[in-house]
C-alpha positions in Angstrom: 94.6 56.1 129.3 91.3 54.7 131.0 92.5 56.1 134.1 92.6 59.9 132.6 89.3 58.8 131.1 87.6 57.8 134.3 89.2 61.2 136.3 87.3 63.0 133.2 84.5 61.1 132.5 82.0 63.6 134.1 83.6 66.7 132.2 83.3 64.6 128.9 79.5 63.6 128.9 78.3 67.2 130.4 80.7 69.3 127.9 79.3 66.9 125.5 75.2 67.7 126.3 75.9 71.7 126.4 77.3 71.8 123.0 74.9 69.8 121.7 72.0 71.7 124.0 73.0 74.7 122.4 73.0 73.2 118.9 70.0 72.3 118.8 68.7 74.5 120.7 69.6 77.1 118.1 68.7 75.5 115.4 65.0 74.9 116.7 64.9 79.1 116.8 66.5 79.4 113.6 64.3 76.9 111.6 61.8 75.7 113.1 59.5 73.1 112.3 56.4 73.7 114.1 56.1 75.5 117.4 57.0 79.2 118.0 59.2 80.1 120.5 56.5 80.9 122.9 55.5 77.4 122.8 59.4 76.6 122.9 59.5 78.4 126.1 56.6 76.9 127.5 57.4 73.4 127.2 60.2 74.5 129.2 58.9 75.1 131.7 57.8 71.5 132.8 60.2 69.7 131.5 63.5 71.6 132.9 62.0 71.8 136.7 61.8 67.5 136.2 65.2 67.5 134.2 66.7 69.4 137.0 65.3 67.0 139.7 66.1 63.9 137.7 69.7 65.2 137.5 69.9 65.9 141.3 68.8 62.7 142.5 70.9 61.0 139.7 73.6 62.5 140.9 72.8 62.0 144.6 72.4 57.9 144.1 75.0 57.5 141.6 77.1 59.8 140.2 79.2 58.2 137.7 78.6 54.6 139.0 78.7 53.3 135.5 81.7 54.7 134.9 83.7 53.5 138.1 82.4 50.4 137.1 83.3 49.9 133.9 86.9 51.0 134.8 86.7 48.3 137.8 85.4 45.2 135.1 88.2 46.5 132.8 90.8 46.2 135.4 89.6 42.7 136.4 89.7 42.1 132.7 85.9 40.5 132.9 83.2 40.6 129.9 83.4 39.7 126.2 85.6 42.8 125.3 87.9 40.9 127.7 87.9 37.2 126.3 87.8 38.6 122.8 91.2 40.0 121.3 89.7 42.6 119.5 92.0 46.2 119.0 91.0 49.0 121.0 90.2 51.2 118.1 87.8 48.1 117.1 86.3 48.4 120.7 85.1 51.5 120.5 82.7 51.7 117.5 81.5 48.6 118.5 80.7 49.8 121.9 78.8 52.4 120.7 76.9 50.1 118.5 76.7 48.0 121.1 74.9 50.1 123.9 72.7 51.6 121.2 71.3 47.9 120.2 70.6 47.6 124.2 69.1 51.3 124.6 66.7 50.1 121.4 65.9 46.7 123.3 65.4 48.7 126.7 63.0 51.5 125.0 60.8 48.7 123.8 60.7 47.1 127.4 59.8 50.2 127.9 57.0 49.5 125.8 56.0 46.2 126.4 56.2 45.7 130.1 52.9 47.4 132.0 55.3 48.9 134.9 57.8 49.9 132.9 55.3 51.7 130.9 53.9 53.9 134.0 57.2 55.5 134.4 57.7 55.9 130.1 54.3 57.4 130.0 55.7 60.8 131.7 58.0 60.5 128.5 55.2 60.4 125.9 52.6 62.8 128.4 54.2 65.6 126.1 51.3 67.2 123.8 54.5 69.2 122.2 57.5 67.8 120.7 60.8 69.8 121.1 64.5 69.4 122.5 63.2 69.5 125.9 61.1 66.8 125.7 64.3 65.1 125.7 64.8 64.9 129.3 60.8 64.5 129.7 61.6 61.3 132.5 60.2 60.5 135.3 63.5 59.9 137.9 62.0 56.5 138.4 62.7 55.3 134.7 66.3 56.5 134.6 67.0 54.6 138.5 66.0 51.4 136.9 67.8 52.3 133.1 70.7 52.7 135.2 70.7 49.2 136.6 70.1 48.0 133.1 73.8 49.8 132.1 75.8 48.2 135.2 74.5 45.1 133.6 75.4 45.6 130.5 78.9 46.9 131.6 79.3 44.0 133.7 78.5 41.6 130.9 80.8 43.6 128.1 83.6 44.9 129.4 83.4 48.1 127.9 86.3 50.5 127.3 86.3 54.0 128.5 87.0 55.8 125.3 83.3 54.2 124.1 81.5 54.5 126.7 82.2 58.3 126.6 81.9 58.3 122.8 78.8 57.0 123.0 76.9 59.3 126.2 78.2 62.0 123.4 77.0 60.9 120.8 73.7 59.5 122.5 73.1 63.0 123.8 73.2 64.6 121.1 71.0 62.6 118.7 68.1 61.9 121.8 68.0 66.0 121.5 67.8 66.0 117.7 65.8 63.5 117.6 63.0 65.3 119.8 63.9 68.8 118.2 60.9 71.0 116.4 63.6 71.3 113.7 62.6 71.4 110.6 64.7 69.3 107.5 64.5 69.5 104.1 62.7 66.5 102.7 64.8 64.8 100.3 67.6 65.6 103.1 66.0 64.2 106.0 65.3 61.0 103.6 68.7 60.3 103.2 69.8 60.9 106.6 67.3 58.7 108.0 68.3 55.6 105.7 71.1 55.4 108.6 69.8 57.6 111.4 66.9 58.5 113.5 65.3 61.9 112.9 62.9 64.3 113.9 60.5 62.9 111.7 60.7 59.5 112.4 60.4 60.1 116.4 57.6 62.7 116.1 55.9 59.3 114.5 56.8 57.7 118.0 55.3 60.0 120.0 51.7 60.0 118.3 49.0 59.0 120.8 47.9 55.8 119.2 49.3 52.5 120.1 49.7 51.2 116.9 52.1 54.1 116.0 54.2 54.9 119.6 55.2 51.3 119.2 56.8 52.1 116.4 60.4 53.7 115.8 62.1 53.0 119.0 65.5 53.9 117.3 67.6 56.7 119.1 70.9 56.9 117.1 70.8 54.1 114.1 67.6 53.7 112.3 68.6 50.5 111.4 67.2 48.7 114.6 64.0 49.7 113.7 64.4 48.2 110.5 66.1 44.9 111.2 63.1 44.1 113.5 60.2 46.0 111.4 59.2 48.4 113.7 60.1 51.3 111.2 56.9 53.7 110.1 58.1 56.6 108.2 57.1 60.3 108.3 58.3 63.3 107.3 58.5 66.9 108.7 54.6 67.6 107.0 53.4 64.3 108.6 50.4 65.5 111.2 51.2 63.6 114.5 48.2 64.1 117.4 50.9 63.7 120.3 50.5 62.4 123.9 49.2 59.5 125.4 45.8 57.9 124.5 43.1 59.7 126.2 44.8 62.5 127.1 43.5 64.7 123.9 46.2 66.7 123.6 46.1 68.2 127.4 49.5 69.4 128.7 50.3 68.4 132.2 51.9 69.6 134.6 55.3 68.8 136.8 53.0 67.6 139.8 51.1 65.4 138.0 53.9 64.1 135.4 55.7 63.1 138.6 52.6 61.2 139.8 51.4 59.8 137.0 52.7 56.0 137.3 50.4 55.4 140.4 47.8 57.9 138.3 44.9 54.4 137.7 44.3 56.3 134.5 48.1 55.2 133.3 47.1 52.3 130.2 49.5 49.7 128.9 50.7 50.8 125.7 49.4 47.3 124.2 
């Protein structure tokens, strides 16, 4: 089966993001929270020209490394899914669990660490908050997040069937969670008890410190509450978004790209 798994592994994870592009995608046009679809449209227009090129050079220097990978450590029968006799239908929640825990660990790095923060400030450089700001990256950031997932392969042992599960399910939820979509209250309360929302992200991507360290959840909200960096809001909460200083300026895809050796790039501290 992890053979059949690695031939399709591509097909998986992009069928995967277009159903869930066109989801969400719909949903923003159906009931939208904030921004018309002019504005939609607009934000577009940065941030696909920088998902397209982050996708090329992705592509170009990995492909699906971390997939040929995983397969090769599971072969070798190395990592802790490999010491620990654990059923396979056990592995793959717990993978997902797993990498979700790391990508909330990683996202504060992100945070924390002055250089890593000059490549995650083309991420919060959005003045707009919608599904495309999604794949807002600069192609630096996802280089170095893929090193941090060979790791983490390398150290696990992962299974196939989660790691798939998981880009899926990932995928979806970083779109939703960045989506002008807008839920009913007592709804959105509920369903952010166990996951990240709209909401609780637009919180994340205000343009003070004290609040965009906040909420680093993608999937499972509970991260963010184990460690207390939870701050609740709601689809009425007023959010100024960007970066400090920046005032609520869009940017371009010229200067997005150049913004970690931009001197005006702060920490986030």
């Amino acid at each position: 089966m992890e053979t059949a798994l690695k031939e399709s592994f591509q097909f998986y994870k992009s069928a995967g993001l277009a159903v869930s592009l066109l989801l969400i995608v719909t949903a923003q046009i159906v009931v939208p929270n904030r921004l018309s679809l002019r504005a939609l449209l607009r934000n577009w227009k940065v941030n696909a020209p920088l998902a397209l090129i982050d996708a090329s050079l992705v592509t170009m220097l990995c492909g699906a490394c971390v997939c040929t990978w995983a397969f090769t450590i599971r072969e070798q029968g190395i990592g802790l899914f490999g010491v620990v006799a654990l059923a396979y239908w056990a592995q793959v929640p717990l993978t997902v669990i797993l990498l979700d825990l790391v990508a909330y660990f990683w996202h504060r790095a992100n945070h924390r660490w002055a250089l890593l923060w000059r490549f995650h400030a083309v991420h919060h450089s959005d003045v707009r908050f919608d599904a495309s700001t999604a794949f807002r990256f600069h192609p630096g950031e996802l280089l170095i997040s893929i090193g941090v997932r060979l790791v983490v392969v390398t150290v696990t042992g992962l299974p196939l069937l989660g790691l798939i599960a998981f880009e899926v399910l990932y995928g979806f939820c970083n779109l939703l969670v960045h989506s002008d979509i807008r839920i009913a209250g007592r709804v959105e309360q509920r369903l952010s008890a166990i996951i990240v929302t709209p909401s609780l992200h637009r919180v994340h991507h205000s343009e003070r410190p004290a609040l965009h360290n906040t909420n680093f959840g993608t999937i499972f909200s509970g991260w963010d509450r184990l460690w207390q960096t939870l701050h609740t809001g709601d689809a009425h909460t007023t959010v100024a978004l960007g970066l400090p200083n920046q005032c609520g300026r869009p940017i371009g895809l010229g200067e997005a790209l150049q913004l970690p050796v931009r001197p005006a790039v702060e920490s986030p501290d």
